[in-house]
N, C-alpha and C positions, 0 to 999 in steps of 0.2 A: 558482449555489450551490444553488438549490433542487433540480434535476435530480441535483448531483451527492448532495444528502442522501439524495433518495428511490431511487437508486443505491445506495446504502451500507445503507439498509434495507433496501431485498430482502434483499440482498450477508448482512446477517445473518441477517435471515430465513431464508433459505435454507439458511445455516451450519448452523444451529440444529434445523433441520426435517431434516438428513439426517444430522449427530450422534443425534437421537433415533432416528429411524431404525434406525440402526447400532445402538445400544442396546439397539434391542427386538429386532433379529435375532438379534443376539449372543445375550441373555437366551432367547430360543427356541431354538435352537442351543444354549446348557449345559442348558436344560432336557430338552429332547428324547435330548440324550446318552446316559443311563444309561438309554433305554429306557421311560419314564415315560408316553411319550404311547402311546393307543391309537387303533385306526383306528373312524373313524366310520361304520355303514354308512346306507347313502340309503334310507329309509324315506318317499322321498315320494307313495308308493301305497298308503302303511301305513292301517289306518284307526284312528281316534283313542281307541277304547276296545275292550279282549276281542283275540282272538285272531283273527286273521285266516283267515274259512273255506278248503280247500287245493279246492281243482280236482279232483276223480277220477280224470281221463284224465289229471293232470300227478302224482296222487299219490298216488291208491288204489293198493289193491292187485290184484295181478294174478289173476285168477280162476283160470287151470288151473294156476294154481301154489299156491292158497290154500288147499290140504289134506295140504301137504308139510308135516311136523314134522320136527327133527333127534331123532333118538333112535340111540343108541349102545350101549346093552347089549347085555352079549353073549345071545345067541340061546339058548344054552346052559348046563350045569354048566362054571363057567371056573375053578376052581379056581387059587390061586397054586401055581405051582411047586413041588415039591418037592424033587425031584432036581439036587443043582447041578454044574455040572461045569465054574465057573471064574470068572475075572472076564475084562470086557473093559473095556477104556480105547480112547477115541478123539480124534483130531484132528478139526478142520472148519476147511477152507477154503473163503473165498465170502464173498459179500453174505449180506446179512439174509436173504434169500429161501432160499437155499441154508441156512443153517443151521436153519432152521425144516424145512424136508422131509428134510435129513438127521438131524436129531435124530428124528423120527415113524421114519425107517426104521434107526435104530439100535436103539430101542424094540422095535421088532418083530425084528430081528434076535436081539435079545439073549433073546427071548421064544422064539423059536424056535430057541435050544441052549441053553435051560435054562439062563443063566448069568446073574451080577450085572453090572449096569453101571454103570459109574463116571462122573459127572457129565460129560460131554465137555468135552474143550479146546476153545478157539473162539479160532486163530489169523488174526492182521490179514494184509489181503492189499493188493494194490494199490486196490482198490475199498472196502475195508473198512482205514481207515489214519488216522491223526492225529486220530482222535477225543478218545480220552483213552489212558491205557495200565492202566484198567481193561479195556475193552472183552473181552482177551484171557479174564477170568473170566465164565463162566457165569452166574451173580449179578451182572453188570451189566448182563444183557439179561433175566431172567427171576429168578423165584421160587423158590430151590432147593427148601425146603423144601414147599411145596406141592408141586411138579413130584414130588417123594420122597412126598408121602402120596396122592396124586391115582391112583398109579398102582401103591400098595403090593400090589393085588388078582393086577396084572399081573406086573410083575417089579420083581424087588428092586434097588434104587438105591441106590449111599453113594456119599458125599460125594469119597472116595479110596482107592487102594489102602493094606492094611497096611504096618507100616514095613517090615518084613522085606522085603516083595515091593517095596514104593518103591525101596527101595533096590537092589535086585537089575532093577527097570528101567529105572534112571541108567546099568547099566552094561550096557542093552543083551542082556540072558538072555534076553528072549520074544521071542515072534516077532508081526510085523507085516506088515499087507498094504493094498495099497490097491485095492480091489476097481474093476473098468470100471464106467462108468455102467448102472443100469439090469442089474444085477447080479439072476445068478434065486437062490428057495430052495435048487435043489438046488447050488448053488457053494457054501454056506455049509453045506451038511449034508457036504459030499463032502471040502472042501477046507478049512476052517476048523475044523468042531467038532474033525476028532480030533488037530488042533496045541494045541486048545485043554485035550481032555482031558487032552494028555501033560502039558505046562507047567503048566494051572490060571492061563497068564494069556495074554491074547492081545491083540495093540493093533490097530487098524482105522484110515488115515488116509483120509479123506474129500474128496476135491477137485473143488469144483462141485456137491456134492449128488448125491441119486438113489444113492444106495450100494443100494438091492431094486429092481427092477421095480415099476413105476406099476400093473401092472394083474395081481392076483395070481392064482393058479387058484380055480377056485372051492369047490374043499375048502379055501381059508385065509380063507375070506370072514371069521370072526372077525380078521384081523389086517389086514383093511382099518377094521374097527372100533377094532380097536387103536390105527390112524393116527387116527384122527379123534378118538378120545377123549384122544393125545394133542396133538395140533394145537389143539384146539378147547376143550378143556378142564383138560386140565396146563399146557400153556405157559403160563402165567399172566405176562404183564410186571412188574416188580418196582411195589413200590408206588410210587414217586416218579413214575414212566412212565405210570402208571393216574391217578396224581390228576392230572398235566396234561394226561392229554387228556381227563380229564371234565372240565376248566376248558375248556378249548378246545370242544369240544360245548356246552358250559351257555353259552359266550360268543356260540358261535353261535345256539343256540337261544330265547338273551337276547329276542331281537325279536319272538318267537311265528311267526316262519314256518319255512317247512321252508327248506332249504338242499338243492344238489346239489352232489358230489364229483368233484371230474375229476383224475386220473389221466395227464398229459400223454406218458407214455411215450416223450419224447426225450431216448432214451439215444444219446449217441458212438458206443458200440459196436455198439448194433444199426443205425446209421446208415451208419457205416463197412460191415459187413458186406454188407449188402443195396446198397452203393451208391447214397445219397442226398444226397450231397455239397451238388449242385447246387439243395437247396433251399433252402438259406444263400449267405451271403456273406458275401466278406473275409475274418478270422481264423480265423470258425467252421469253413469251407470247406478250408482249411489244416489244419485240425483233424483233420476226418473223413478228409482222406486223406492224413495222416501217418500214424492209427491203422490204416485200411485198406494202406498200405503194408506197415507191421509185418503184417498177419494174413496177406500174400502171398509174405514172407518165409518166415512158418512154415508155410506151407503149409496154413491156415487156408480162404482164399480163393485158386480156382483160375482165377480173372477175370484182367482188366487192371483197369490203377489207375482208370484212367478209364470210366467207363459213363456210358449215358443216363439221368439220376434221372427226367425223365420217361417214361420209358418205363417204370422200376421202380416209380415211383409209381402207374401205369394199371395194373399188374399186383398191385397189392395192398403192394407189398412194405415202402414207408416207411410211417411212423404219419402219423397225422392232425396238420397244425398248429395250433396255438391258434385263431385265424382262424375256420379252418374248423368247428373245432366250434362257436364260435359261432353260424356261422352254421346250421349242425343244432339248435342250440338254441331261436335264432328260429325254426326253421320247426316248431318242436314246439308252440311257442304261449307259452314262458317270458318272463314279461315281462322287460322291462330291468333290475328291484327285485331279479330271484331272486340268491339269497345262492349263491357258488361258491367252494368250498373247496377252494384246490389243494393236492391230496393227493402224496405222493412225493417223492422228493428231487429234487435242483435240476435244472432245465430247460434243456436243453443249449443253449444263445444266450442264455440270460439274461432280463434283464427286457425286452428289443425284442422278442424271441417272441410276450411278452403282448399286447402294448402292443395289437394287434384286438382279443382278447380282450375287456379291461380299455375299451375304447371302447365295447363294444356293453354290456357286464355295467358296470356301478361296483362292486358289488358282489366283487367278486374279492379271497380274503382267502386267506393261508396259514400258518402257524406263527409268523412272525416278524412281523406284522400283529397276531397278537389275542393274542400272548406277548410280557413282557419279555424285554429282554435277561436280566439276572439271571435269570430262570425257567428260560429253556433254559440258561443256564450251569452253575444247578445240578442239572439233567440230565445235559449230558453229563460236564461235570467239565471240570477244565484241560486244556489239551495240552501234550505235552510242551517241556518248557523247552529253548530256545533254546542251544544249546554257544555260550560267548563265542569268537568269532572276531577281537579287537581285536590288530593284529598288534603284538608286541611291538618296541621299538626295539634297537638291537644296546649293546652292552655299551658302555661309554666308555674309551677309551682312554687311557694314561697319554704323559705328553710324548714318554717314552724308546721304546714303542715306538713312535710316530709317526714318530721319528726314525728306527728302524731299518729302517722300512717304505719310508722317503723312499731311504735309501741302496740298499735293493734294489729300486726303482722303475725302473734303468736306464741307459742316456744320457739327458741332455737334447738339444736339446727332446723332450719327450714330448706327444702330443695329451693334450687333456682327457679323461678317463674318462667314458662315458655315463650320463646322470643314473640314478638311480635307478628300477625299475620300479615302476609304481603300483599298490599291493596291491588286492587284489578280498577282498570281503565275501561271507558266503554269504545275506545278505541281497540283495546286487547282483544283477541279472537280465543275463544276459549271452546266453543262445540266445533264438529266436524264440519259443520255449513261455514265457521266462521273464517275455514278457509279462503272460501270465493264468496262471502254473503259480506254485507255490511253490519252485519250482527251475527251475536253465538247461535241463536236460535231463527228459525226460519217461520215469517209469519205465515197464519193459516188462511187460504183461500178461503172468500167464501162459496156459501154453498151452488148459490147459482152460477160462478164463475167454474167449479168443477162441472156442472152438466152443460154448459158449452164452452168448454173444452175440444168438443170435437167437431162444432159447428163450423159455417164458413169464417176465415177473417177476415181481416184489412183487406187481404191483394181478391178478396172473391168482390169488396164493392170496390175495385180499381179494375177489375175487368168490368164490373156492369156499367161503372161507367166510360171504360173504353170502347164496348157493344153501344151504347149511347150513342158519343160522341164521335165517333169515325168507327163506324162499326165494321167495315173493309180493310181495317188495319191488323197486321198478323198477331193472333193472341192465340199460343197452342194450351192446349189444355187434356194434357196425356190423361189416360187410364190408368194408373198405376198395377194394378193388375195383371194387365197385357203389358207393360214394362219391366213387370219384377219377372214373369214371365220369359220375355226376352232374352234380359241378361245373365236369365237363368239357365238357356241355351248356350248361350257365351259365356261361360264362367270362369271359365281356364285361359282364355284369349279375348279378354273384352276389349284389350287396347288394340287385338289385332284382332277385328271380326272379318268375317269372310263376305263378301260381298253380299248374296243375299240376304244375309242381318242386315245391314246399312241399310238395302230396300226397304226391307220389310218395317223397320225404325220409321224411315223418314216416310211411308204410306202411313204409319199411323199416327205421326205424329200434324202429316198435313191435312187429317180427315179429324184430328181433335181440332183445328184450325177452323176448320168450315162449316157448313151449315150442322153438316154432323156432329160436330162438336158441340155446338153452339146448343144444338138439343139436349146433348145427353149431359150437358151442365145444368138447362135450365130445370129438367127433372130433377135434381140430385137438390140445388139452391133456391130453383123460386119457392120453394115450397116453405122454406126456411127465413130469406131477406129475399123480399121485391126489389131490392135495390141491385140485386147482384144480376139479378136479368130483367131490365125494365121493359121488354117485347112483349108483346106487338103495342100496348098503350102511350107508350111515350115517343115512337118514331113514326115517323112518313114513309111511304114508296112512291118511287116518281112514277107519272101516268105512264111511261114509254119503258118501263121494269118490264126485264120477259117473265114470265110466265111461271109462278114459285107456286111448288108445290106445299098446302097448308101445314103445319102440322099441331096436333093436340094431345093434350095431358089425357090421364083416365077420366077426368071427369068434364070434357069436353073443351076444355078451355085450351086459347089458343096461346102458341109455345113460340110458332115462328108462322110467317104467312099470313095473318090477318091482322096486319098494318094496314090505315085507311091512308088512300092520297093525299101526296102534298097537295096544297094551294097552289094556282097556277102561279101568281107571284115569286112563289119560290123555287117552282121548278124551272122558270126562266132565271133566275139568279143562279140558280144550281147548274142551268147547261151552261153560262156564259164563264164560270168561275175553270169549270171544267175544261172548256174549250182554249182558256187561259192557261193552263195548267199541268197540261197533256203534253208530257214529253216524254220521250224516246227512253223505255229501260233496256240498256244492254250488260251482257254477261261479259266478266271481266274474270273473273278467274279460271285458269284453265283448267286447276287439278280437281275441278270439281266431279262429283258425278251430273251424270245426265238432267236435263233441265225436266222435270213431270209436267205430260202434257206438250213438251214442245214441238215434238212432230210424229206423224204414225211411226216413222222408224224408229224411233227412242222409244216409244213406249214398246215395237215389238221387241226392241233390246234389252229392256227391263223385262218383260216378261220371258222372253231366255232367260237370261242370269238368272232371275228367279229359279230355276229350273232345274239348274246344274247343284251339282253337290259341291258342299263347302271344299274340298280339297282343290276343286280345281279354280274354284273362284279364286283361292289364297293364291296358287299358279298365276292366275290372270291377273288380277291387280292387287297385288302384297301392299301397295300402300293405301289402301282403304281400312 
């Protein structure tokens, strides 16, 4: 009896303890729902009082970049227009990226035939889709009215055409054109203005961006200013876009440390294109060469379906994986604590991708970590509402025609009729996409969105306008190349490299930083978007700048170094901001490697190590 009591206590005990249990999951679980909780970051290297001092070599600024100022006036008397000879109306299609550098070069188009333009259309495409069905107005990505007083100097901006002309382009009277990529001035002087003079209206459809040329002659150097002032200072995001992500920044910056932004750049399509199938697996694999299928269809890609990813990978041509930057990160000297903001939209494999990442950093946060849900809802706004698909049942019949149905049924015996077919939902997933797709079938890109594919994105105009705007701020920009390279040395022991690896990483990854960097991107991009390296036309050098050596593209044009001086005005503003501002960076971590550059004895310590064979490096300091 006693045996069987203290049996039956547990027995409740236990009941009891995983009811509660259950209760307090549940309770966390509705709590959590509406987006309530936020993410904690790990501050256990934080110190207990003041701000945390930042590293120099992890966070100063960059010396030969430290006398670049953005300055955009024009050069000259810029008088606004006066001669008008019409209005233009335009479309855009594209990602974000794309409508941002076709709006600067509609700008400048519209500036160069003296015409008005009419706020652009900004049509959803397969990449740009189920946001909300604002998206399609102009005012749900930017600031009309600013964008209209920002630029009153330049060209004249309304809202829409008059009603007379509205109406008369419902029914299709003007003429329209959708210019090739990378379109010169003289096409729009030759071939546009005098459709436009006849009419007084003309429409422009825009698809994938780049409607002028990246790199203009150098008699329209004011209309490379043009882009920049409006890039960089018209586009203004509307307010509700601006006040979340100064909440997002102030959240970040909550902790007093700096933060770095990574940019993961696994896109599908440029995945598919390049052929890197094979650095995924299972569905995602399926993925990329479904879409790589389709581009070989249209003649996109002139490959087979199947390539070596490693061999594409050793040739530069897929991005970096999550992983792997991390492990670029440690060999920079970034502790574990450093805060990383994953910038850009969704990461093609999902949250597995991170998951190295997110092992080495804890710290790894991104929009949907340090925002509610309600915040970004009322951002983007609803999507569209669901069409009821509940299939209806057939009418009911009455006895008499049942009856007459039975008498023209045949002879007997008759088999049984086959059941009925099982209706399908357009919620049901039925093809293999409809796995992870919002539908059974996956829709088709179009065609200009397969050929840039492989061009720069978003984060290539977040660095041009990071070189813009505080151009001495760290923005590395590896070779993938000489990275896949690298770790191809290290293959067997990436997490434990041997000391000269770590050198050897962090010299290249702080000479993609520098002016060297800074070149050998803008070869590769301005050639592509001017917005992605707006140098030498849209910055200043202050007069007291030492002594930069030029440098030039093949066809003469300047890459870096032939920036004209600031304005004295501004360069006394600029030393007194300075002189305000200039405070002491000191080195706070100790298990760092050696500071670059800090004294002749470090660098000749660096160059030992360099020197030694990996085995003894591993001897010397195993925890690098």
């Amino acid at each position: 009896m006693l045996l069987k009591s203290k049996f039956k206590l547990a027995t409740a005990i236990g009941i009891v303890l995983s009811m509660l249990s259950l209760t307090v999951h549940l309770f966390l679980a509705n709590y959590s729902a509406g987006g309530i909780t936020k993410y904690n970051m790990h501050m256990d290297g934080a110190l207990p009082f003041g701000p945390r001092l930042r590293p120099r070599r992890l966070w100063g600024p960059l010396i030969p970049l430290d006398h670049l100022h953005p300055f955009v006036k024009p050069s000259k008397s810029y008088a606004a227009p006066s001669k008008h000879n019409g209005f233009i109306y335009a479309k855009i299609y594209g990602g974000f990226e794309k409508i941002q550098s076709s709006i600067c070069d509609l700008v400048a188009v519209a500036r160069l035939l003296n015409a008005t333009l009419v706020i652009p259309e900004i049509q959803a495409t397969t990449r740009a889709k189920g946001i909300s069905p604002k998206f399609k107005s102009f005012s749900y990505l930017y600031d009309e009215d600013h964008f209209i007083h920002a630029l009153s100097s330049d060209v004249v901006i309304v809202h829409g055409l008059p009603k007379d002309l509205r109406e008369a382009r419902k029914k299709i009277k003007f003429p329209t054109v959708s210019p090739r990529n990378s379109a010169t001035p003289e096409y729009y002087i030759k071939e546009v203005l005098p459709r436009l003079v006849k009419s007084k209206v003309h429409g422009i459809i825009v698809n994938g961006g780049n409607c002028l040329q990246s790199i203009l002659p150098a008699s329209l150097e004011e209309f490379q200013k043009l882009r920049c002032r409006v890039a960089f200072h018209a586009l203004r995001l509307r307010p509700q876009i601006q006040a979340l992500g100064s909440q997002i920044v102030g959240r970040l910056r909550a902790s007093g440390r700096p933060y770095v932004a990574y940019h993961p750049g696994l896109l599908r399509d440029t995945l598919a294109f390049h052929g890197c199938a094979e650095l995924f697996q299972d569905i995602h694999t399926e993925l990329i060469q479904y879409r790589r299928n389709q581009m070989i269809k249209r003649g996109t890609v002139k490959e087979q379906l199947t390539v070596d990813s490693v061999s594409r990978k050793m040739a530069g041509l897929c991005p970096l994986m999550a992983e792997e930057v991390g492990l670029l990160l440690q060999a920079l000297g970034y502790p574990p604590t450093t805060i990383i903001f994953l910038a850009g939209s969704e990461t093609f494999g999902g949250q597995r991708m991170l998951i190295p990442l997110r092992a080495m950093f804890a710290n790894l946060v991104d929009r949907t970590s340090l925002c509610s849900q309600r915040e970004l809802f009322d951002l983007v706004g609803p999507e569209d509402p669901l069409t009821p698909d509940l299939p209806q049942p057939p009418p009911p019949k009455s006895e008499k025609q049942l009856i007459e149905e039975w008498k023209r049924a045949g002879p007997r015996p008759r088999p049984l009729p086959p059941p009925p077919a099982r209706p399908f939902y357009a919620h049901e997933k039925e093809g293999w996409y409809g796995w992870i797709g919002e539908n059974d079938t996956e829709p088709d890109a179009s065609l200009i969105e397969f050929r840039r594919s492989g061009w720069p994105d978003y984060s290539s105009l977040v660095m041009g306008h990071r070189l813009y705007q505080t151009p001495s701020s760290i923005t590395y920009r590896p070779d993938r190349k000489i990275i896949a390279a690298l770790f191809e040395d290290v293959n067997d022991h990436r997490y434990h490299p041997p000391r000269n690896w770590t050198i050897a990483a962090r010299e290249h990854l702080n000479r993609s930083a520098s002016v060297e960097g800074v070149v050998s991107s803008a070869m590769l991009s301005r050639p592509v978007s001017f917005l992605a390296h707006p140098l030498p036309e849209c910055s200043c050098r202050t007069p007291k700048s030492p002594a930069v050596q030029p440098v030039k593209d093949s066809n003469g044009r300047f890459l870096f170094g032939g920036e004209e001086e600031c304005p004295d005005w501004m360069a006394r503003s600029l030393a007194t901001a300075s002189a305000r501002n200039n405070e002491p960076q000191n080195e706070d971590y100790e298990d760092e490697l050696p500071e670059d550059g800090s004294s002749s004895d470090t660098q000749e310590s660096d160059r030992s190590d360099s020197n030694k064979s990996s085995e003894q490096d591993e001897e010397m300091d195993p925890d690098d």
